[in-house]
C-alpha positions as CSV (number, residue, x, y, z in Angstrom):
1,X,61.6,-128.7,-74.3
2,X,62.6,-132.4,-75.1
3,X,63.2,-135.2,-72.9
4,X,66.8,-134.5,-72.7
5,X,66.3,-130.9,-71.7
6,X,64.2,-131.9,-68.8
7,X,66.2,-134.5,-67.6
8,X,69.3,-132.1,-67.7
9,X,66.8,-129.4,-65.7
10,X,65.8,-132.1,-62.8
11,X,68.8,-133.2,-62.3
12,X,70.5,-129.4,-61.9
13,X,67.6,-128.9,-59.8
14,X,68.0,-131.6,-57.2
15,X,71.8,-130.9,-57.1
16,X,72.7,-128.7,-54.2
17,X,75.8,-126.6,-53.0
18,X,77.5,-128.1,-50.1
19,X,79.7,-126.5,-47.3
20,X,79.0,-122.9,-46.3
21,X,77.2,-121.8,-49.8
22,X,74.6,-124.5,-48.8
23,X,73.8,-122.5,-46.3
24,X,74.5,-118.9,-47.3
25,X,72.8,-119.2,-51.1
26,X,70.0,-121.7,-49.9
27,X,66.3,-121.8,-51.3
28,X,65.3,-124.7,-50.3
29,X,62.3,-124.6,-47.4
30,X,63.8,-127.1,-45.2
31,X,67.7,-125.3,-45.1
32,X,65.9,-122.1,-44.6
33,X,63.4,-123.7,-41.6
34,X,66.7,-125.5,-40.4
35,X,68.5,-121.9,-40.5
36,X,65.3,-120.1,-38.5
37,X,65.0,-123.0,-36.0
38,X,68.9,-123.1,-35.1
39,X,68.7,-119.1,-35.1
40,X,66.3,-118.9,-32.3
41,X,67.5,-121.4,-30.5
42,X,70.4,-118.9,-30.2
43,X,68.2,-116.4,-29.5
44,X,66.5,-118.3,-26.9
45,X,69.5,-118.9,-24.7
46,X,70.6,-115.6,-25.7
47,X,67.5,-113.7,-24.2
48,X,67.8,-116.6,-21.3
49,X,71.0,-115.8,-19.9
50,X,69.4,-112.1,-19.3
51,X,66.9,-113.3,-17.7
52,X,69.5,-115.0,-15.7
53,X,71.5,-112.1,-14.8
54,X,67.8,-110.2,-13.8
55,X,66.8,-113.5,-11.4
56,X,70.3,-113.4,-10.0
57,X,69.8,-110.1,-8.9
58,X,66.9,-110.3,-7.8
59,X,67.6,-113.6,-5.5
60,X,68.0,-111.4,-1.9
61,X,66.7,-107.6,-1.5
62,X,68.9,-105.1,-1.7
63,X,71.4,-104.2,-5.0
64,X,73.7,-107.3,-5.8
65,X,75.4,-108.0,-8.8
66,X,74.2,-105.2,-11.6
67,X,73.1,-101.3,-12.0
68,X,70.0,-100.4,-12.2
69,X,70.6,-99.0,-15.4
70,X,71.8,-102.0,-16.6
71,X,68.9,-103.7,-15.0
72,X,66.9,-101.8,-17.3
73,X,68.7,-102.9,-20.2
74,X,68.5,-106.5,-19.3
75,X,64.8,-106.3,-18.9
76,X,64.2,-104.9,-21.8
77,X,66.6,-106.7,-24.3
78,X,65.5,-109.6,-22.8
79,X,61.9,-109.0,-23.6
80,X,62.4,-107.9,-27.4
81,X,64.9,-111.2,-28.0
82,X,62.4,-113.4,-26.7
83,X,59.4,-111.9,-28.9
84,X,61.4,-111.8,-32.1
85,X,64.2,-113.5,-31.8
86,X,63.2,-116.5,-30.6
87,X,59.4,-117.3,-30.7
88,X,58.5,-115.4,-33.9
89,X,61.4,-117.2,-35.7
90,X,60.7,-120.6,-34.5
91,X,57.5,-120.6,-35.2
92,X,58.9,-119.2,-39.0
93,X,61.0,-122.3,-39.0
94,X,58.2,-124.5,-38.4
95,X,56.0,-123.0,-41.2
96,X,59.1,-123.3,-43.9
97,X,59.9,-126.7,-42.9
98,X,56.1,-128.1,-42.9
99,X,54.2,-126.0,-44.4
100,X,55.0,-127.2,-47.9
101,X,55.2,-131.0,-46.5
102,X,52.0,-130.2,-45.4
103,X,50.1,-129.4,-48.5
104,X,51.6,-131.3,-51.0
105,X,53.7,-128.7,-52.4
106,X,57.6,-129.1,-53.6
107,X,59.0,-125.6,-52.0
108,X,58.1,-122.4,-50.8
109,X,56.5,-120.2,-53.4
110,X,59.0,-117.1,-53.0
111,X,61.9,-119.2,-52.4
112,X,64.5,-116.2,-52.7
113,X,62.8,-113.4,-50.6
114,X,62.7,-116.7,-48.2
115,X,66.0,-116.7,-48.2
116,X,66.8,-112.9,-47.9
117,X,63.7,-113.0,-45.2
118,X,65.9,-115.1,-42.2
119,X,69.4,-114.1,-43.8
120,X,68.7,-109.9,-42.4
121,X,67.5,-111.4,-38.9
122,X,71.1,-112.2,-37.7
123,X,72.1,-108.3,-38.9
124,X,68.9,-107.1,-37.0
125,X,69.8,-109.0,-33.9
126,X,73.7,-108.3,-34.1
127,X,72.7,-104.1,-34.2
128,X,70.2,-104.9,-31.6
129,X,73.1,-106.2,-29.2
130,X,75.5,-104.2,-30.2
131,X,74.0,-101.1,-28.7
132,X,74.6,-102.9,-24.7
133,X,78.4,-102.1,-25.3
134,X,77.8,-98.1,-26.7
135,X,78.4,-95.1,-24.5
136,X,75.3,-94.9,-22.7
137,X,74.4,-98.6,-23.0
138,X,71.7,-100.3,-24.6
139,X,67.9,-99.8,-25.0
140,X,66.4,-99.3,-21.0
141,X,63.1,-98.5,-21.4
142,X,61.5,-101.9,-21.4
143,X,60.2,-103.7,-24.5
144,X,57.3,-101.7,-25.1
145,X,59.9,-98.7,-25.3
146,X,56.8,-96.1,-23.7
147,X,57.2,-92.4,-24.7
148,X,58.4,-90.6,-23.1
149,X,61.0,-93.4,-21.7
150,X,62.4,-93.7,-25.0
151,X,62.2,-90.7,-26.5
152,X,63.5,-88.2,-23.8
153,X,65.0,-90.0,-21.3
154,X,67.0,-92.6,-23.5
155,X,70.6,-93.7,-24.5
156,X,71.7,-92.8,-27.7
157,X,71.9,-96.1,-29.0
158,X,67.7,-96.1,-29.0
159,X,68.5,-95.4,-33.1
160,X,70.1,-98.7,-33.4
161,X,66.8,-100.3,-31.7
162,X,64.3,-98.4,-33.9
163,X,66.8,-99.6,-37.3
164,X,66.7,-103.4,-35.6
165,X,63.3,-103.3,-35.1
166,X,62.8,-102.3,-38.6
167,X,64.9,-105.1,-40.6
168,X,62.9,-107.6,-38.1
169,X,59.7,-106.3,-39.2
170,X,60.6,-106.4,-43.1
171,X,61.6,-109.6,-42.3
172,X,58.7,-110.8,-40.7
173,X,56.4,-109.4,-43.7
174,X,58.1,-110.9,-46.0
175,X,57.7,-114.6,-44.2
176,X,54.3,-113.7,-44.2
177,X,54.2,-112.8,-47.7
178,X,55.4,-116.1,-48.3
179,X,53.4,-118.3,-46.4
180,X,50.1,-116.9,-47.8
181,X,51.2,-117.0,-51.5
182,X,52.2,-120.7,-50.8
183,X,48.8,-121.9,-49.2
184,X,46.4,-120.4,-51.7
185,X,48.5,-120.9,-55.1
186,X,50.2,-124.2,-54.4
187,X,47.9,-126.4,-52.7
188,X,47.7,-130.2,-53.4
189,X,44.9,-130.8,-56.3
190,X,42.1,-132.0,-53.8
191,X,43.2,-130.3,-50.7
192,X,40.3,-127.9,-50.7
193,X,40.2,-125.2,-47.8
194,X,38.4,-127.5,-45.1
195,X,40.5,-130.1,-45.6
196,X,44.1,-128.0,-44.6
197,X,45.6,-129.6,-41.6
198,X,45.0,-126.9,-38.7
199,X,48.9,-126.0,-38.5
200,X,48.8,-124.3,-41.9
201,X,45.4,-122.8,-41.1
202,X,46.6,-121.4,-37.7
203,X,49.7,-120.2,-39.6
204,X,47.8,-118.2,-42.7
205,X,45.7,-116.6,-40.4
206,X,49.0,-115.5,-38.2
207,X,50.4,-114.2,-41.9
208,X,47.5,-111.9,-42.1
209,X,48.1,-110.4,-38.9
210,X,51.3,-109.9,-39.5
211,X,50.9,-107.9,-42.5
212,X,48.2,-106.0,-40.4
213,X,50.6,-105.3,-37.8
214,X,53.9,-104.7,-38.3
215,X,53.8,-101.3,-40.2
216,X,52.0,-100.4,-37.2
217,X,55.2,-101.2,-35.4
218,X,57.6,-99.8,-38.0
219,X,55.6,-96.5,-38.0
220,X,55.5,-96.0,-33.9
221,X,59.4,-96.9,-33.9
222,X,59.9,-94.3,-36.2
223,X,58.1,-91.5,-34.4
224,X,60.1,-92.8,-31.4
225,X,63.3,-91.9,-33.4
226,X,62.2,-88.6,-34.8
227,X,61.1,-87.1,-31.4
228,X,64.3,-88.6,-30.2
229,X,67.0,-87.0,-32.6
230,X,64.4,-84.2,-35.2
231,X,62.9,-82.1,-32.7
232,X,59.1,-83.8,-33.5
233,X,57.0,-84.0,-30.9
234,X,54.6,-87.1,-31.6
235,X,54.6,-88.0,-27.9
236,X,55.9,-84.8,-25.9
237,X,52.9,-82.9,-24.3
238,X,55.2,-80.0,-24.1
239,X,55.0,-79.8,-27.6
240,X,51.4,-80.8,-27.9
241,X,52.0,-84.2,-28.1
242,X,50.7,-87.1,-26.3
243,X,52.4,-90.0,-24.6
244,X,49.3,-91.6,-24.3
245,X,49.2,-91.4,-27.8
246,X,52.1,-94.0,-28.0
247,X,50.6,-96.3,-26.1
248,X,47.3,-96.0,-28.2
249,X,49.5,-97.0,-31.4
250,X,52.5,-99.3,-29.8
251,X,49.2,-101.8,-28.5
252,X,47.0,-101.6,-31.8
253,X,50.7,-103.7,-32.9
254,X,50.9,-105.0,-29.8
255,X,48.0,-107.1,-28.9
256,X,47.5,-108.9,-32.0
257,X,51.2,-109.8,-31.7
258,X,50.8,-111.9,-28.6
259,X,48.1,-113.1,-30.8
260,X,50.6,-113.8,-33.8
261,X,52.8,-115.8,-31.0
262,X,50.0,-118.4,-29.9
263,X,48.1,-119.3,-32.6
264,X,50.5,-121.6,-34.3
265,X,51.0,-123.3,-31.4
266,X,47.1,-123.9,-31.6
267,X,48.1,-125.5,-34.8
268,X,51.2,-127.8,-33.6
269,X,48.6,-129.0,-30.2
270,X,45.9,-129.8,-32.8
271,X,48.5,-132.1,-34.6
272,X,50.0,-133.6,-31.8
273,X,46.8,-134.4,-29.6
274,X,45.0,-136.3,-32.5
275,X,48.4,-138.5,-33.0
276,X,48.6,-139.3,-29.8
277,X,45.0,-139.9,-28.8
278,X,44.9,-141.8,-32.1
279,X,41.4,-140.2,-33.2
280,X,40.3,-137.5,-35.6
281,X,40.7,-134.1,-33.8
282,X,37.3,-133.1,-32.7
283,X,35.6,-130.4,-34.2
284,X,38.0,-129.3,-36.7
285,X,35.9,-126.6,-38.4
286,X,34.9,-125.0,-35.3
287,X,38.9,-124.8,-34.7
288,X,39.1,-122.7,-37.6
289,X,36.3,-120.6,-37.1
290,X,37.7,-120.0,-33.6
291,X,40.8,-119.3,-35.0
292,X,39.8,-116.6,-37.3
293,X,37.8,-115.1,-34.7
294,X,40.6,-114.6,-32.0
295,X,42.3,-112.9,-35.1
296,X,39.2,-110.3,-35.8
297,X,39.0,-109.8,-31.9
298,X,42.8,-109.4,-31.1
299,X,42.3,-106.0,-33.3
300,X,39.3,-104.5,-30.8
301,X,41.1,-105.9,-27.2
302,X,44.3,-103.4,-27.1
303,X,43.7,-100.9,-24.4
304,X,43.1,-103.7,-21.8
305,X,47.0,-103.1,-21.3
306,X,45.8,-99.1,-21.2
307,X,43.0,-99.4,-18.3
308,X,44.9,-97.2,-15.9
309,X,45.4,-94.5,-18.0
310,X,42.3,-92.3,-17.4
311,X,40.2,-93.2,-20.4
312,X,36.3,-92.7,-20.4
313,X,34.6,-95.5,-18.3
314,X,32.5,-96.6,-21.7
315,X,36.1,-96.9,-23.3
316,X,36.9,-99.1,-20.2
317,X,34.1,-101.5,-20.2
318,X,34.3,-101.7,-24.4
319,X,37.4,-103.0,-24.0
320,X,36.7,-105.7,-20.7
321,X,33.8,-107.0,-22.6
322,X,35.7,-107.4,-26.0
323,X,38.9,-108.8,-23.9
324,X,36.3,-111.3,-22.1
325,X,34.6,-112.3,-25.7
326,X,38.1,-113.6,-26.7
327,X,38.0,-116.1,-23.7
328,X,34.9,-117.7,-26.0
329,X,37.0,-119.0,-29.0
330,X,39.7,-120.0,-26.8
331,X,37.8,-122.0,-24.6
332,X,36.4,-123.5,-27.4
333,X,39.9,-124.7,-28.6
334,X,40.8,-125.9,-25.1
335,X,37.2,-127.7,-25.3
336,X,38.0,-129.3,-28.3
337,X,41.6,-130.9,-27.4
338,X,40.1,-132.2,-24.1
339,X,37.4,-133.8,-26.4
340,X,40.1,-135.6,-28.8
341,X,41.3,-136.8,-25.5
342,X,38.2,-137.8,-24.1
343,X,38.2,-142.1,-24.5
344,X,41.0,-141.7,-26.9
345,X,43.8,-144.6,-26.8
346,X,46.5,-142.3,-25.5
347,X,49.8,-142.7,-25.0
348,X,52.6,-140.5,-23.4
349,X,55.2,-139.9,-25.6
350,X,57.6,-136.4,-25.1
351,X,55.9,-134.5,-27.8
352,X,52.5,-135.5,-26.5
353,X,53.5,-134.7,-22.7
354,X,54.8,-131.5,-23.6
355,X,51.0,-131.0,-25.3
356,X,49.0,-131.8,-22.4
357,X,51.5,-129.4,-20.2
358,X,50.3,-126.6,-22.8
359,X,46.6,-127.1,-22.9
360,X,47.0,-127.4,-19.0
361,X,49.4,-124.2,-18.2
362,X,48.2,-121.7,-21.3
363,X,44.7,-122.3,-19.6
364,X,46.1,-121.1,-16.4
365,X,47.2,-118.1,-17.9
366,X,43.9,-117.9,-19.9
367,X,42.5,-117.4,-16.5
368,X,45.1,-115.0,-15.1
369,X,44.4,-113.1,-18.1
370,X,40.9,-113.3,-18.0
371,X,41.3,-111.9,-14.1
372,X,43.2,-108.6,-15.8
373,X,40.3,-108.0,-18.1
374,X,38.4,-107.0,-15.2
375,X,38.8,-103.0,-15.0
376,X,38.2,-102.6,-11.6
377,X,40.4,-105.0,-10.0
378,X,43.3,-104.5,-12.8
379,X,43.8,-101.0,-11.2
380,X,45.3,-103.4,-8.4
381,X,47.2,-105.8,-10.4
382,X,48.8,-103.2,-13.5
383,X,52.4,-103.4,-13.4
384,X,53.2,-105.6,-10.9
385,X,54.4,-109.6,-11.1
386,X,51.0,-111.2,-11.2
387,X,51.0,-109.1,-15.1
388,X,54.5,-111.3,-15.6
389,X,53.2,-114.4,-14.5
390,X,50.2,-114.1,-16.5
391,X,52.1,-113.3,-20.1
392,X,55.1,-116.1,-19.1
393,X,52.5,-118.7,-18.3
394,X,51.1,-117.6,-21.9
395,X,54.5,-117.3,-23.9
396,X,56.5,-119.7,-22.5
397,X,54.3,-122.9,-21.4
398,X,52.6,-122.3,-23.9
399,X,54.4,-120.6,-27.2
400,X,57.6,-122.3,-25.7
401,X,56.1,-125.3,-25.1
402,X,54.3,-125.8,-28.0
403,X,57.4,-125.5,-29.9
404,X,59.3,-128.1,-27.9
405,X,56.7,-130.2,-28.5
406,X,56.7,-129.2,-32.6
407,X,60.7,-130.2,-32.7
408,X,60.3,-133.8,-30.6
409,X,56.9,-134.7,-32.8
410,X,58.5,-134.0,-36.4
411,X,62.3,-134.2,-35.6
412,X,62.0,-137.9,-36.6
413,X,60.7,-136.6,-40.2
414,X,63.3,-134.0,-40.4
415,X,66.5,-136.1,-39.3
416,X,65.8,-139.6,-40.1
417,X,66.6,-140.7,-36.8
418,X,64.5,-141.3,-33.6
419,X,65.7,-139.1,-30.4
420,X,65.9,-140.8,-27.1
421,X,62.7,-141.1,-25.2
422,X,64.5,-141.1,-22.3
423,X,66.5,-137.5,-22.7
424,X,63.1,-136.2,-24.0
425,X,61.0,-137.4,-20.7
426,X,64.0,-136.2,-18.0
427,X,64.2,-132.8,-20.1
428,X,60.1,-132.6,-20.1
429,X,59.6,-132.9,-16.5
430,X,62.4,-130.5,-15.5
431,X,61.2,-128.0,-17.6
432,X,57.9,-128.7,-16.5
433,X,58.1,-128.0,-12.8
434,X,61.1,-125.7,-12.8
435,X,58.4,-123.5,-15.0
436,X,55.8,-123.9,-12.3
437,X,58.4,-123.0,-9.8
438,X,59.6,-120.3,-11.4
439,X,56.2,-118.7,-13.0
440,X,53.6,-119.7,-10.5
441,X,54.8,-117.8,-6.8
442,X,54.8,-114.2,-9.0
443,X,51.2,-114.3,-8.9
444,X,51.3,-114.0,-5.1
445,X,54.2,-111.3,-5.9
446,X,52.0,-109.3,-8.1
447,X,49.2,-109.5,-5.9
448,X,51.7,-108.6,-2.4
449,X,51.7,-105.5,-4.6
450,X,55.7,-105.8,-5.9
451,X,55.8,-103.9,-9.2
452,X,58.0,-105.5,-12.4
453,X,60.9,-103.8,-13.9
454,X,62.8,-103.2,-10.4
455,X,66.2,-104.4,-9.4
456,X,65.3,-103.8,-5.8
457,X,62.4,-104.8,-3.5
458,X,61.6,-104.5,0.1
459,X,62.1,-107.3,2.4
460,X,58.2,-108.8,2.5
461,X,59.7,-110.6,-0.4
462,X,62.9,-112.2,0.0
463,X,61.5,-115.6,0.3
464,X,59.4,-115.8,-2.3
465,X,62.1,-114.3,-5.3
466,X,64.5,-116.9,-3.6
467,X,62.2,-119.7,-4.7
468,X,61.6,-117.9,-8.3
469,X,65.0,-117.4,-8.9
470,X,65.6,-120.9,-8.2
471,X,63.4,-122.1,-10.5
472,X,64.7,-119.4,-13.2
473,X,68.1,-121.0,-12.9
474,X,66.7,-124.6,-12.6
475,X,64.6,-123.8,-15.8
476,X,67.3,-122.3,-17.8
477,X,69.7,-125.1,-17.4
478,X,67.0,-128.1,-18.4
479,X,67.2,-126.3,-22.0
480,X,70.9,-128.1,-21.8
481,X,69.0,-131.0,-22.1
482,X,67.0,-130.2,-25.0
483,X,70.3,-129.4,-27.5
484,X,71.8,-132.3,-25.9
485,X,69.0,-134.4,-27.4
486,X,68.5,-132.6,-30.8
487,X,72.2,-133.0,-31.4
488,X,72.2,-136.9,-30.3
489,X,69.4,-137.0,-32.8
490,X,70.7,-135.5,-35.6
491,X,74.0,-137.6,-35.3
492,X,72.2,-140.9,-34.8
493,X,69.9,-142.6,-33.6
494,X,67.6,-145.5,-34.8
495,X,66.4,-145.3,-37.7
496,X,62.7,-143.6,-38.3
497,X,60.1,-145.0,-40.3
498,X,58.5,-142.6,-42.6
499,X,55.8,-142.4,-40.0
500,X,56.9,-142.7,-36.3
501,X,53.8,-142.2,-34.7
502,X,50.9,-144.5,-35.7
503,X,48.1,-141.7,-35.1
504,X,49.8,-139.5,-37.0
505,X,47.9,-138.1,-40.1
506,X,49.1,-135.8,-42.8
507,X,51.0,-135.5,-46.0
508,X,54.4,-135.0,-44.4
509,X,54.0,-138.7,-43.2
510,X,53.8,-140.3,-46.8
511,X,57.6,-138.7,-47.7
512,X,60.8,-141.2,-46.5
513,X,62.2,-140.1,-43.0
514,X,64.8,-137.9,-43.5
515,X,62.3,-135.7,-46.0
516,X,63.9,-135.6,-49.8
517,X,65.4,-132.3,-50.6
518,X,62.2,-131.3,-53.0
519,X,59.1,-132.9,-50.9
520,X,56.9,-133.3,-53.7
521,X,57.9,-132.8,-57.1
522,X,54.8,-134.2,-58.0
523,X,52.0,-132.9,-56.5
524,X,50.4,-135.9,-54.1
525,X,46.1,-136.4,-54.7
526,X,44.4,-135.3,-51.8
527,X,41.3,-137.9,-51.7
């Protein structure tokens, strides 16, 4: 091909469609990340105004505002929005927009499955919602749909979960798919494997699981539909089938999938602490080691959620000694980020307060966790609120978190513009203690003995929903804050250098702030 020809090619390449086709035809990494990022923001408020209309009810004793059916429905769309509609996108977002920054590469590898990947979520979420307004309503059986829940006492409209649930899943493979092909094949020259910043580790690790995984999901969905509707019976004892069959299979997905939703935020804290400490992260290859081993170990931990169940007592303590061995990698991590820290030259920027509030809180419900490891005593605490203070205290100061503090640390790379410190503080420190005040009193809930999923509660307590509830609400509006500033930022702003943060370290800092369309399109030397 001559000179011409090339010239011709480049300049084809770097033109882009405008308007609406930009959006709808894209394959470039950072429209698509854009796309995910926006989507689960959606999602995010989406699944938060259910969990408004569950706190609401649940603000005095006795029934208020909603059915209990339609409790039921709240709980549960509210749980399956939040794990795949907003988490597991974001965090898809975050890996189109920086992985390819990251290592020195000009796109994503697959760039049109990446596009067909997020451009099916919207349809999987829009069939998801659409079942609240069939005859019936929608799903009611809580977001780990237990046989026989959902397969003999559910709403019709349980086929339009199992088909959501399966466009989510292809389009989580095929993310995964993506990110994997892009770290091994299109690396910087130089950027060997010890020398990938922890983000993109953290994130190939989370693509393996995910392959692992989600045909685990896709197959227990679709027993779920045929004992439903063809007269199977997978999970009906009265057709010698087992429901705690289903629960065997729905946690062998389920476990590493909480799994799948914290390690990148692992990655994103390992960026952000260094920066702002302005030192090397310490211990970086004992990070990855730890990360791959919470992988291995997330695949030998799942009937922790299964202890009251009636299996074998060597079943039980296999599982409460595996579930405590994970607490060993993790501590490590938490270990490591207090030792960047440690005599560091910090500084307190939002992205960097919204860091320490995740290695504070996620240990918290580290510990909570580590409390419902114990067989014994997790006969006591099964199903009640201390289980939904421990998994909130894990998913949202700490998935949640980690992501707020993701968007604040790069969104002067991605926009060109610096957000205001001031909008980023006010919306850090109401999220941070509405969280507390809205997560922290369900432990004393749970361990009262009031069990989750119920729109009524006896009187004992009133007081203490009031204050959760408040906090729900409180919570839920500070997120206001947090479009507020994105939107300020991507409007205007000062101008960002093309690295903001003078601890910062990575490729992604040597681009211009906003980042070209192509990143690289020569490949940077990684010395």
């Amino acid at each position: 091909m001559d000179a011409t020809h090339i010239g011709e090619h480049s300049t084809r390449h770097e033109e882009h469609p405008t308007g609406i086709k930009r959006w709808l035809f894209t394959t470039n990494h950072k429209d698509i990340g854009t796309l995910y990022l926006w989507f689960s923001f959606i999602m995010f408020l989406t699944g938060g105004a259910m969990a408004m209309v569950i706190r609401a009810e649940l603000f005095q004793p006795g029934l208020q505002l909603v059915e209990p059916n339609f409790f039921n429905q709240m709980t549960t769309v509210h749980g399956l929005i939040m794990v795949f509609g907003a988490v597991m996108p974001a965090f898809t977002g975050l890996a189109n927009w920086l992985i390819p920054m990251m290592i020195g590469a000009p796109d994503m590898a697959l760039p049109r499955m990446n596009n067909w990947s997020f451009w099916i979520l919207p349809f999987a979420f829009a069939i998801l919602l659409s079942s609240l307004f069939m005859e019936g309503g929608g799903p009611n059986f809580g977001w780990t749909f237990y046989a026989p829940l959902s397969t003999a006492y559910s709403p019709d409209s349980t086929a339009l979960f199992v088909f959501s649930v399966h466009i989510m899943g292809i389009s989580s493979i095929m993310g995964a798919i993506n990110v994997i092909v892009t770290i091994v094949n299109m690396r910087a020259p130089g950027m060997s494997w010890m020398k990938l910043p922890l983000f993109v580790w953290t994130w190939l690790i989370t693509a393996f699981l995910l392959i692992a995984v989600m045909p685990v999901l896709a197959g227990t969905v679709t027993m779920v539909l045929t004992d439903k509707f063809f007269g199977t019976s997978f999970f009906d004892a009265a057709g010698g089938g087992d429901p705690v069959m289903f629960q065997h299979i729905f946690w062998f997905f389920g476990h590493p999938e909480v799994y799948i939703m914290i390690l990148p935020s692992f990655g994103i804290i390992s960026a952000i602490v260094p920066a702002f400490s302005r030192k090397k992260l310490f211990g970086y290859s004992s990070m990855v080691y730890a990360t791959a081993s919470i992988a291995i170990l997330s695949f030998l931990v799942w009937a922790h959620h299964m202890f009251t169940t009636g299996m074998p007592v060597f079943a039980e303590l296999f599982f409460m000694y595996c579930t405590m061995l994970i607490a060993v990698p993790t501590g490590v991590k938490v270990f490591n980020w207090v030792a960047t820290l440690w005599r560091g030259s910090l500084t307190f920027e939002t992205p960097m307060l919204f860091a320490l509030a995740f290695i504070i809180l996620f240990t918290i419900g580290g510990f909570s966790g580590l409390m419902l490891a114990i067989t014994p005593v997790d006969f006591q605490y099964h199903d009640t609120y201390f289980v939904v203070a421990h998994f909130h205290y894990v998913l949202v100061s700490g998935a949640i978190f980690s992501i707020m503090a993701a968007a604040y640390y790069w969104l002067p790379k991605w926009t060109g513009h610096m957000y205001s410190e001031k909008l980023g503080k006010l919306h850090f420190w109401c999220s941070v203690i509405s969280v507390n005040v809205l997560f922290f009193p369900m432990h004393f809930l749970g361990l009262a003995g009031m069990p989750r999923r119920i729109p009524d509660y006896s009187i004992q307590f009133a007081d203490v929903n009031q204050i959760v509830s408040i906090g729900g609400f409180t919570f839920g509006l500070s997120q206001l804050i947090f479009l507020v500033v994105v939107i300020k930022c991507i409007r205007g702003g000062e101008p960002a250098p093309s690295k903001p943060w003078d601890g910062a370290e990575g490729l992604e800092w040597t681009l211009p702030s906003p980042a070209p369309y192509h990143s690289f399109s020569t490949p940077p030397e990684v010395k």
